[in-house]
MARFI-307457 format. One record per residue (C-alpha): x, y, z; residue in one letter; residue number from 0. Coordinates in steps of 0.2 Angstrom, whole numbers, m for minus. Layout:
BEGIN
REC  east north    up residuo num
REC     X     Y     Z       A NUM
...
***
This chain:
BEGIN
REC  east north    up residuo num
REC   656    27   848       X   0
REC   651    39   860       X   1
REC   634    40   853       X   2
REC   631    21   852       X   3
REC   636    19   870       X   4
REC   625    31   876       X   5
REC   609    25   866       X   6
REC   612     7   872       X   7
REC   614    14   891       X   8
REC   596    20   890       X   9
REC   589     7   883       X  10
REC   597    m6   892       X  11
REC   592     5   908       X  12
REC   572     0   903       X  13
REC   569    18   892       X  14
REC   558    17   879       X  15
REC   567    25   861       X  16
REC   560    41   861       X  17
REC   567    43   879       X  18
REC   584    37   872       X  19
REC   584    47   858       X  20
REC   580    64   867       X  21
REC   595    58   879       X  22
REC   608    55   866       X  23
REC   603    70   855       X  24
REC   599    60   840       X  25
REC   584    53   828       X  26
REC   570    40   836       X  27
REC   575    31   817       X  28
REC   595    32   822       X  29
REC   591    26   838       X  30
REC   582     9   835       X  31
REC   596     5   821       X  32
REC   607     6   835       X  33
REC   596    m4   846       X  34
REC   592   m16   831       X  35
REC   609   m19   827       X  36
REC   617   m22   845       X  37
REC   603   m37   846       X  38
REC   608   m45   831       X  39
REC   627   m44   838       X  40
REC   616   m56   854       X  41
REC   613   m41   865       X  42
REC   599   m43   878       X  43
REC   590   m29   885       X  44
REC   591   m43   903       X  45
REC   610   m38   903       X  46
REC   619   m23   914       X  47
REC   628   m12   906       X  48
REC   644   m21   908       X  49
REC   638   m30   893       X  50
REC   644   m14   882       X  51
REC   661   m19   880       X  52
REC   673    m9   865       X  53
REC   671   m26   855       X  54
REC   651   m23   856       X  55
REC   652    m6   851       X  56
REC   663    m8   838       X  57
REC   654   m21   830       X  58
REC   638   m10   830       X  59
REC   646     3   823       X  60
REC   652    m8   807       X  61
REC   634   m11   805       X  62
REC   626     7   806       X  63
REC   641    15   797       X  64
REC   649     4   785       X  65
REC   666     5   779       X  66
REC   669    14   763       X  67
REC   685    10   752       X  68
REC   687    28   748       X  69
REC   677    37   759       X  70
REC   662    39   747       X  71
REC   647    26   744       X  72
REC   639    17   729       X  73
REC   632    33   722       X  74
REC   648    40   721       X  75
REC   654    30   710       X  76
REC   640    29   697       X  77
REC   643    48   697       X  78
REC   662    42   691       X  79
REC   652    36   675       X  80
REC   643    54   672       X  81
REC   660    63   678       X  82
REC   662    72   659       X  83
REC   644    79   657       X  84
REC   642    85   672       X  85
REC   658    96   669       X  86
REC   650   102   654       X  87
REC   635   106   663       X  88
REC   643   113   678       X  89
REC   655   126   668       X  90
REC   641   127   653       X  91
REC   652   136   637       X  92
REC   647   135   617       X  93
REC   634   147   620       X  94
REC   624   137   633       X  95
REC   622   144   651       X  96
REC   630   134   670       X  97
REC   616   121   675       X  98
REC   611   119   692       X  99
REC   612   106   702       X 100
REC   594   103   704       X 101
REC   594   104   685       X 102
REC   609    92   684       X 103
REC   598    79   694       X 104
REC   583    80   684       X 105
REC   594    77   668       X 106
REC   604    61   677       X 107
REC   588    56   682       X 108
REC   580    56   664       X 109
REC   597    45   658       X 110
REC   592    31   674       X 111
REC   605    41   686       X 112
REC   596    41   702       X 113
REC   606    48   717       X 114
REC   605    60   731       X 115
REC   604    78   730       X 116
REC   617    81   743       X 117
REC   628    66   736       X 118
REC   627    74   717       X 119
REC   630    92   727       X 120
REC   647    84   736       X 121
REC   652    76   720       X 122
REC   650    93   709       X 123
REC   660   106   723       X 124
REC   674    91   724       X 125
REC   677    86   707       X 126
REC   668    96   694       X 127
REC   671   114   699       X 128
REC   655   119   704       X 129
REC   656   135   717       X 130
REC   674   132   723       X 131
REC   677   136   740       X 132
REC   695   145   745       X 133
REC   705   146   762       X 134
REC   707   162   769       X 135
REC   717   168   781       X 136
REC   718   183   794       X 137
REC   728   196   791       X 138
REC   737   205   805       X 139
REC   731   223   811       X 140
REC   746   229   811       X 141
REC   752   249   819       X 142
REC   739   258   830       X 143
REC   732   271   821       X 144
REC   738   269   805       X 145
REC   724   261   792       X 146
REC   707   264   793       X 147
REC   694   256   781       X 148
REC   680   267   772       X 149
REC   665   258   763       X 150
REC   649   266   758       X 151
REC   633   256   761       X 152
REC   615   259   756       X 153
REC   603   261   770       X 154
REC   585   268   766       X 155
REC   575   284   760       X 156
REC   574   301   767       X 157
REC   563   314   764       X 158
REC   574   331   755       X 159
REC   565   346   763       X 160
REC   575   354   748       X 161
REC   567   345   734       X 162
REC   551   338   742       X 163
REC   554   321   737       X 164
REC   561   304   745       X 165
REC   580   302   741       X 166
REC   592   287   744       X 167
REC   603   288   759       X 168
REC   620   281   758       X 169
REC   633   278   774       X 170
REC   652   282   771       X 171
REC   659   272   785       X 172
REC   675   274   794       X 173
REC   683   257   804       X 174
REC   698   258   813       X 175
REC   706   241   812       X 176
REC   715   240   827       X 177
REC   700   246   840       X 178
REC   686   243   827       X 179
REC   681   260   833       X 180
REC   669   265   818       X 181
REC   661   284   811       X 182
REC   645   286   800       X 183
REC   646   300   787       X 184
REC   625   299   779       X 185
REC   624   306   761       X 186
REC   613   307   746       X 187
REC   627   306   735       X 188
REC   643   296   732       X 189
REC   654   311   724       X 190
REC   670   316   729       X 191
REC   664   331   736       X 192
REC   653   318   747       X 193
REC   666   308   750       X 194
REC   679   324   756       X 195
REC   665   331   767       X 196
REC   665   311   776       X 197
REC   682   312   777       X 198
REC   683   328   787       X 199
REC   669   322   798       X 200
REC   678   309   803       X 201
REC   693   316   806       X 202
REC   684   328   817       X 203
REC   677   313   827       X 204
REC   694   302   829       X 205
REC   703   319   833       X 206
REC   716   316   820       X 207
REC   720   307   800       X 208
REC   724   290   799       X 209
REC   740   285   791       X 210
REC   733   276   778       X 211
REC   714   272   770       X 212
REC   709   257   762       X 213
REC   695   262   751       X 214
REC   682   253   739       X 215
REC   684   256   722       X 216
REC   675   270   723       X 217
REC   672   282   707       X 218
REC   677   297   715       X 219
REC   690   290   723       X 220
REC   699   277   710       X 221
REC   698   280   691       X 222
REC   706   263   685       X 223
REC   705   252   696       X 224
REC   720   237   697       X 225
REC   726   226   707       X 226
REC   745   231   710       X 227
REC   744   248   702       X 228
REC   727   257   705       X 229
REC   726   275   696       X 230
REC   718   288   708       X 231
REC   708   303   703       X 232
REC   715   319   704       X 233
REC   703   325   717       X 234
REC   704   313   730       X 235
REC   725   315   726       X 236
REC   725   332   732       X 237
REC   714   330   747       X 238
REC   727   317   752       X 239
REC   740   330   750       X 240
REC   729   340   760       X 241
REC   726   329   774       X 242
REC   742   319   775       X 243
REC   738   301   769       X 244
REC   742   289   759       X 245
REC   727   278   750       X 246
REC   729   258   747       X 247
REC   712   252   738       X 248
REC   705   233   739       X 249
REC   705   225   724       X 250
REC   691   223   714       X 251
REC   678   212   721       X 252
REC   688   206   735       X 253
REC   679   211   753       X 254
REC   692   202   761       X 255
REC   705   216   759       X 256
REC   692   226   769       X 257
REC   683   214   780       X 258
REC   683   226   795       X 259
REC   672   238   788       X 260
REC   663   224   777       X 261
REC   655   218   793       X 262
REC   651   235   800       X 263
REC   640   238   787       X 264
REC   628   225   792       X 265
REC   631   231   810       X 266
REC   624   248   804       X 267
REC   610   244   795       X 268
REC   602   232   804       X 269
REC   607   242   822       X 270
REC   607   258   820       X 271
REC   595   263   803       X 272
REC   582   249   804       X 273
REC   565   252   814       X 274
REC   571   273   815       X 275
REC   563   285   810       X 276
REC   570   302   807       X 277
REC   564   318   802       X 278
REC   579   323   789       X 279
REC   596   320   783       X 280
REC   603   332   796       X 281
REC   595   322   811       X 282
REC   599   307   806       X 283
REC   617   313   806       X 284
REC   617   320   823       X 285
REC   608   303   829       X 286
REC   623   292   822       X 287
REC   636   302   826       X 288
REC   629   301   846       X 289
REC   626   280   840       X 290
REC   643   281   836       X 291
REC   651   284   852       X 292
REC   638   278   865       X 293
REC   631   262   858       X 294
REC   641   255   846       X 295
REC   660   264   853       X 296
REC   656   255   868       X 297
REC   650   237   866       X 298
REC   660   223   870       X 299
REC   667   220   853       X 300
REC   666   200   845       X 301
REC   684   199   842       X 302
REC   695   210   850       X 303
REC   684   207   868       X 304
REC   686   224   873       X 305
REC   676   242   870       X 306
REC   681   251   853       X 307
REC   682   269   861       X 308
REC   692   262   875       X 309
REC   705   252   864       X 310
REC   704   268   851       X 311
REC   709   281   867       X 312
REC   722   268   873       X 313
REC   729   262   858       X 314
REC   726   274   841       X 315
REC   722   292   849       X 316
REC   740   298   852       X 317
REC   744   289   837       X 318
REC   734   299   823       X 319
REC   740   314   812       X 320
REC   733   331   816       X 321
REC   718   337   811       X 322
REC   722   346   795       X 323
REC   715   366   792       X 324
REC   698   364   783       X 325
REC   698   360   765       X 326
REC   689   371   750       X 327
REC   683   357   739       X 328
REC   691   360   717       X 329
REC   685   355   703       X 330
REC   700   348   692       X 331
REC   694   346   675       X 332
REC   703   346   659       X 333
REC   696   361   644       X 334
REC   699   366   627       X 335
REC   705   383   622       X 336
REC   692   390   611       X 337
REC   692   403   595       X 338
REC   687   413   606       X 339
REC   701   415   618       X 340
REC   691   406   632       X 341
REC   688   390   642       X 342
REC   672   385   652       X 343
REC   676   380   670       X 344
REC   661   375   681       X 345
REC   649   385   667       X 346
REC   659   402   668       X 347
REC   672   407   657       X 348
REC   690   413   658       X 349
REC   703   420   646       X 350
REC   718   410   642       X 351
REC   735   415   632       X 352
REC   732   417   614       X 353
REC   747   403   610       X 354
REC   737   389   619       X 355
REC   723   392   606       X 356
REC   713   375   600       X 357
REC   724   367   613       X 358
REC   719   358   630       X 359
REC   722   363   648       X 360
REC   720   357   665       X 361
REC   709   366   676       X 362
REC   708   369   696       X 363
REC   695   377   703       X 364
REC   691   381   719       X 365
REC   681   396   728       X 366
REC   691   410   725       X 367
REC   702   405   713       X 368
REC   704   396   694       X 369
REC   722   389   688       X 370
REC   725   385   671       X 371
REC   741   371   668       X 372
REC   748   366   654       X 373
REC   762   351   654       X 374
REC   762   355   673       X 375
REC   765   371   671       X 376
REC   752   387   679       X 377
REC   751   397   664       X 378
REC   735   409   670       X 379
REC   726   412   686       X 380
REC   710   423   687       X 381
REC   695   423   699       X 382
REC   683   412   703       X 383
REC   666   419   693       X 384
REC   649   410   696       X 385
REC   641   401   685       X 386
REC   636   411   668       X 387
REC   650   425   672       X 388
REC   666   427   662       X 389
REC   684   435   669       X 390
REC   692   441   654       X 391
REC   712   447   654       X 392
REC   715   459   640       X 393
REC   733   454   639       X 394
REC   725   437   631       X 395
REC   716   444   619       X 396
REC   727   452   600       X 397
REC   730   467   603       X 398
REC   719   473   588       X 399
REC   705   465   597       X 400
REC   707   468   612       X 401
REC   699   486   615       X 402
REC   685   481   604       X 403
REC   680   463   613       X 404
REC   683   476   632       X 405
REC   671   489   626       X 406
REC   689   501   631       X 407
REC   684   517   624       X 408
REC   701   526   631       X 409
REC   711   512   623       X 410
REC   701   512   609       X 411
REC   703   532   607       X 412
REC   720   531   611       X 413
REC   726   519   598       X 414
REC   718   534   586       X 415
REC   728   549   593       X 416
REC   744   540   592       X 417
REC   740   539   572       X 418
REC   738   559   574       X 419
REC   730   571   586       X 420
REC   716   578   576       X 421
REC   712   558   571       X 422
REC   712   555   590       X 423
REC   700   571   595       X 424
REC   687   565   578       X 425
REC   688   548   586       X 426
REC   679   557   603       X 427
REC   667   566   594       X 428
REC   661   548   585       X 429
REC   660   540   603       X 430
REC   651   555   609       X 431
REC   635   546   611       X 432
REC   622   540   625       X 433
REC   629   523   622       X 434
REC   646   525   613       X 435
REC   650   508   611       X 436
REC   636   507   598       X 437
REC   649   521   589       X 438
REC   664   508   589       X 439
REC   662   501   571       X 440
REC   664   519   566       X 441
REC   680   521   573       X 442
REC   687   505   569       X 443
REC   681   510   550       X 444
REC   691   526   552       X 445
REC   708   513   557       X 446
REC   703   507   542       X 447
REC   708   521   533       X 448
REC   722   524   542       X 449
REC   730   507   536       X 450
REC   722   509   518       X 451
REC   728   526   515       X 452
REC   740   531   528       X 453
REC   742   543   544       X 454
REC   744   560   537       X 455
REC   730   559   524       X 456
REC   718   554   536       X 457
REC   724   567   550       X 458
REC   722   583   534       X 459
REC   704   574   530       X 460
REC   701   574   549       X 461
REC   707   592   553       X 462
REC   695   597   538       X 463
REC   679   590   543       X 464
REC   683   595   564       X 465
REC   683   613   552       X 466
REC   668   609   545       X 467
REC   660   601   562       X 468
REC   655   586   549       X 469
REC   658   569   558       X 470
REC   652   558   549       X 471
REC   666   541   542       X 472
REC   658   540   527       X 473
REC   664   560   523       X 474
REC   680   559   528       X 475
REC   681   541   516       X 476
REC   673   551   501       X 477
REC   686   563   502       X 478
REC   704   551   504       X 479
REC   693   542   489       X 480
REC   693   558   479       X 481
REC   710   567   484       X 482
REC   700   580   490       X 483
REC   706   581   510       X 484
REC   718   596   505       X 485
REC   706   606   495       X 486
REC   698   621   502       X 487
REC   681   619   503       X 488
REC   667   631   493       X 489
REC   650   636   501       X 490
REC   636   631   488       X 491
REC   630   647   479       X 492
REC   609   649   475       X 493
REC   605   640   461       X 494
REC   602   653   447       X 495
REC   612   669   452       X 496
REC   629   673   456       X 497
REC   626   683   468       X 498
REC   618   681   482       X 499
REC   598   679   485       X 500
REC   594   694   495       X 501
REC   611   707   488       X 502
REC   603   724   483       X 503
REC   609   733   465       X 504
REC   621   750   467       X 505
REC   606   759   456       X 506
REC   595   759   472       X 507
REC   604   770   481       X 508
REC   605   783   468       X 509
REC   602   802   473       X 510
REC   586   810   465       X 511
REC   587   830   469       X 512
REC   596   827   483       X 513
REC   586   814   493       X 514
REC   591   799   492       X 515
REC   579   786   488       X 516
REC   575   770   496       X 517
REC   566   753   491       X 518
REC   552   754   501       X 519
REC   545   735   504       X 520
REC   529   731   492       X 521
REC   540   742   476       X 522
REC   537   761   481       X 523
REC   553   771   484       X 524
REC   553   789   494       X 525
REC   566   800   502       X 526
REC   574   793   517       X 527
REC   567   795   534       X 528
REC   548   798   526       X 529
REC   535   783   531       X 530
REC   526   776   515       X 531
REC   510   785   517       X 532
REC   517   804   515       X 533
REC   528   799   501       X 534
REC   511   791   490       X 535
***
């Protein structure tokens, strides 16, 4: 009525319909339906203005905006008659896809259907299901400095001086709901160990831990996510230990539960990344960080009408947890116990107790240490090796094995002498050797023949070839083979003669006239004492 009076005004005060519309803020066309509709009701553009009485205006309105029975015009209800298939197009089903609306037109159109596009638009949101729009409503912020919501957003590409190529940059962002005070962690990568390292930025920046994080469902950070009962990964459980805090995800595909941080996203990336340039990850940190406080910490803030860093030192500051001692990232995975004794943590091996063989355990590692748990309980600890290294505890091993698998020449020597000494001393002389664990078959083969044929023969066989200086496994098994280990060995005679090869005959030193005669080398004989030559 407003809007009728006003046009009429003008154009009873002589202004032409442009002029009129321009005034009233409305359409040249709606403007001279007005006009139209006044002088069929017997208005004269020769009357004052008095002339615009509430019966006037009323009846003009009638005209340019007819009644409707139920709020909705003739196209409205020849959509009534088309109410069923455009259900069926709307929701789609039995393997055919949603339609739009422009398609929905077309196809009402080729039937003789012809209505407005906004009218057929109206009609499928109201009645046919087509994008249905819920209420919402805001949610209190509740204690200072007790939730905080993270969400990562993407925002470009940086150049990695480490890798010479261009890699996508995440932001990890941090929102206080009460102050809206907000902290940018920048990342190539949306790990857990991303995520912690974020986390104890932040808490380095805000000078304490919030009470409580509402996260995204982030990988790292939720491994099933559910709306009542999300499970977390074991990780991110630990570094809450850690830190203090308790973790209350948004549901999936719900910003709503999140909305502070939902809208800082595009307050980053359209205030802070676009346009910049920066030279690496590292300066584009420092940049945000300084962002952080002195643009965006003190802006006059849309809702709460204050500045965040003010509103956080007033309100959250005194109200956070203290900053916890720096965490050493783990690595929580779950392994099998191999044949071989051995787990692979973080591509290094460690022993585990023979009776957990084929089964599997849980693993933490962090930089100094490796815990192995079974049913909750820590069954073995050992060092943290590097990848490709191994930390082996003997005491895991059998204890048949064990001294062989070590390379433990001492064990290995000793579990010989305490079968007999002399068994023990011939184990020595086999590992006497530039690289004596080359030698250890030998002596495992000489255990052999302990358990085959007992101590005692063994230690005789041994104490026999020491004698002898033969060490050699494969004598001392020839003899326990023959029973020959308490013989008394004979010296090989010259083949041919009984005596031996160089022995003279008692005839040669017979007495001829009283010289005695000698063999003198090449067969001549002569008196003791006389050279060859005299004697020939």
């Amino acid at each position: 009525m407003v809007e009728v009076r006003e046009v009429l005004r003008g154009w009873l005060e002589g202004a032409g319909l442009r002029k009129v519309a321009e005034r009233a803020g409305v359409d040249r066309k709606t403007a001279r339906r007005y006009v139209q509709a006044a002088e069929a009701e017997g208005l004269s553009r020769e009357a004052g203005v008095e002339a615009l009485t509430d019966e006037l205006i009323g009846a003009v309105v009638a005209v340019v905006r007819p009644a409707r029975p139920n709020g909705h015009g003739a196209s409205w209800q020849v959509l009534l008659e088309h109410e069923d298939r455009i259900k069926a197009w709307v929701r789609g089903g039995d393997g055919a896809e949603p339609l739009s609306i422009v398609k929905i037109e077309e196809l009402l159109a080729r039937s003789g259907c012809v209505v407005p596009y906004r009218t057929l638009h109206r009609f499928a949101v109201e009645r046919c299901g087509f994008r249905v729009k819920t209420t919402t409503v805001r949610v209190a912020d509740g204690e200072p400095g007790v939730e905080c919501q993270i969400d990562f957003a993407q925002m470009g590409s940086l150049l990695d001086p480490e890798t010479g190529k261009s890699r996508r940059v995440h932001a990890l962002i941090f929102t206080a709901v009460v102050s809206r005070h907000m902290f940018v962690w920048l990342t190539y990568s949306q790990a857990l160990a991303a995520v912690i390292a974020g986390c104890e930025a932040a808490w380095g920046f805000f000078g304490g831990v919030f009470k409580v994080l509402i996260p995204d469902n982030l990988k790292a950070v939720v491994t099933d996510a559910d709306s009542v009962n999300p499970r977390l990964s074991t990780g991110w459980l630990d570094y809450a230990q850690h830190a203090g805090f308790a973790t209350d995800p948004a549901r999936v595909r719900r910003p709503q539960d999140k909305p502070r941080v939902e809208r800082a996203v595009q307050y980053v990336r359209g205030n802070f990344w676009a346009g910049e340039t920066f030279t690496d990850l590292a300066d584009a940190q420092a940049r945000v960080t300084a962002w952080c406080t002195d643009r965006a910490g003190m802006r006059i803030h849309g809702t709460t009408a204050a500045r965040p860093v003010e509103m956080f030192g007033e309100l959250e500051a005194s109200c956070l947890l203290p900053v916890p001692a720096p965490y050493d990232v783990p690595v929580f995975t779950r392994v099998k116990v191999h044949r071989d004794f051995h787990v692979e943590v973080a591509k290094a091996l460690y022993s585990a107790p023979a009776q957990f063989l084929g089964q599997y355990l849980d693993a933490r590692a962090d930089s100094q240490l490796v815990k192995l748990f079974s049913a909750g309980q820590m069954v073995k600890t050992h060092p943290r090796q590097r990848p490709g290294g191994r930390w082996t505890d003997p005491a895991d091993l059998p204890a048949e094995k064990a001294g062989y698998a070590m390379r433990d020449l001492a064990k290995l020597i000793a579990v010989c002498a305490g079968h007999g000494p002399n068994i023990g001393i011939y184990a020595e002389r086999l590992l006497d050797d530039p690289l004596p664990w080359t030698r250890m078959r030998s002596v495992y083969r000489l255990l052999g023949l302990v358990r085959r044929y007992g101590p005692a023969p063994v230690e005789t066989a041994c104490s026999r070839s020491l004698d002898l200086d033969v060490v050699s496994v494969t004598k001392i098994a020839s003899m326990l083979d023959k029973a020959t280990e308490r013989d008394k060995p004979v010296l090989p005679a010259a083949a041919g003669s009984p005596t031996g090869r160089f022995a003279r005959d008692p005839g040669e030193y017979t007495m001829r006239g009283g010289v005695q005669l000698t063999l003198i080398p090449g067969g001549a004989s002569g008196a003791a004492g006389t050279p060859p030559e005299t004697t020939r």
